[in-house]
N, C-alpha and C positions, 0 to 999 in steps of 0.2 A: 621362696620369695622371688617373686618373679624380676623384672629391668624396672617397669614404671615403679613397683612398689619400692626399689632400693632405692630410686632416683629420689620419689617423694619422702622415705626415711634421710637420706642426706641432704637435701635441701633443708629439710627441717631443723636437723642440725647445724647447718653451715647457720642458718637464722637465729638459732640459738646462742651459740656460738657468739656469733658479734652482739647479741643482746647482751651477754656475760662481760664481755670485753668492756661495752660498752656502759654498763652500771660501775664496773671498778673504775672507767677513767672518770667518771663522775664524782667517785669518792662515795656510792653508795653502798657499795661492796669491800671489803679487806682483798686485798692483794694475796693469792694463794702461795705465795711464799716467802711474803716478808708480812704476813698478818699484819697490815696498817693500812689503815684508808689513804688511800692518793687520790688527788684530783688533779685531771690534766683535760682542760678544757677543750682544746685544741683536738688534742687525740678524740674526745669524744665525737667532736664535730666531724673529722674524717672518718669515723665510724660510722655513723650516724648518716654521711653523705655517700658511704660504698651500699648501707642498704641502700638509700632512695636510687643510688645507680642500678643496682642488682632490681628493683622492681619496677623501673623504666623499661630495663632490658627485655626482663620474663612479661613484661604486659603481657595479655592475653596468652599466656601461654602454659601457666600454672591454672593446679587445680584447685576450686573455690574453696578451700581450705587451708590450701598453701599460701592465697592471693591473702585471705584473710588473717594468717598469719602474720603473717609480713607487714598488714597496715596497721592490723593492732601494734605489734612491736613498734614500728617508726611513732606513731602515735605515743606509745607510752614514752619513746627516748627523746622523742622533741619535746615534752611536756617535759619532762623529770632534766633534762637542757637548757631551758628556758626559765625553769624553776633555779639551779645550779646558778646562771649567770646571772641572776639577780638579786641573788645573796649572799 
């Protein structure tokens, strides 16, 4: 594996990552070590706003797959956010 391939294997994961994070603070997910759904709004939303930072920053600079990544994920956490704070 070469630099760009590991680069794009860990970004991928680092986007994972905060997606996982960010479904438990939602309460969508059980907590991996006290098995119980929490919901912690707050926390979602600073999750939720280090992606939109982290894809302000890589603009144009990820591969359309990465870039594609990334907007699905925000897409899906502000919806499943927005859905959360209304009910």
């Amino acid at each position: 594996m070469d630099t760009a391939q590991k680069h794009q294997l860990l970004f991928t994961q680092l986007v994972i990552m905060f997606h996982a994070a960010t479904m438990q603070q939602l309460g969508k997910v059980k907590h991996p070590v006290t098995e119980k759904t929490e919901k912690n709004l707050e926390a979602a939303e600073n999750t939720i706003d280090i992606l939109a930072m982290l894809q302000a920053k890589t603009k144009g600079n990820l591969a359309a797959d990465e870039d594609a990544l990334l907007t699905q994920i925000l897409q899906e956490l502000r919806l499943a956010f927005v859905q959360e704070k209304q009910s």
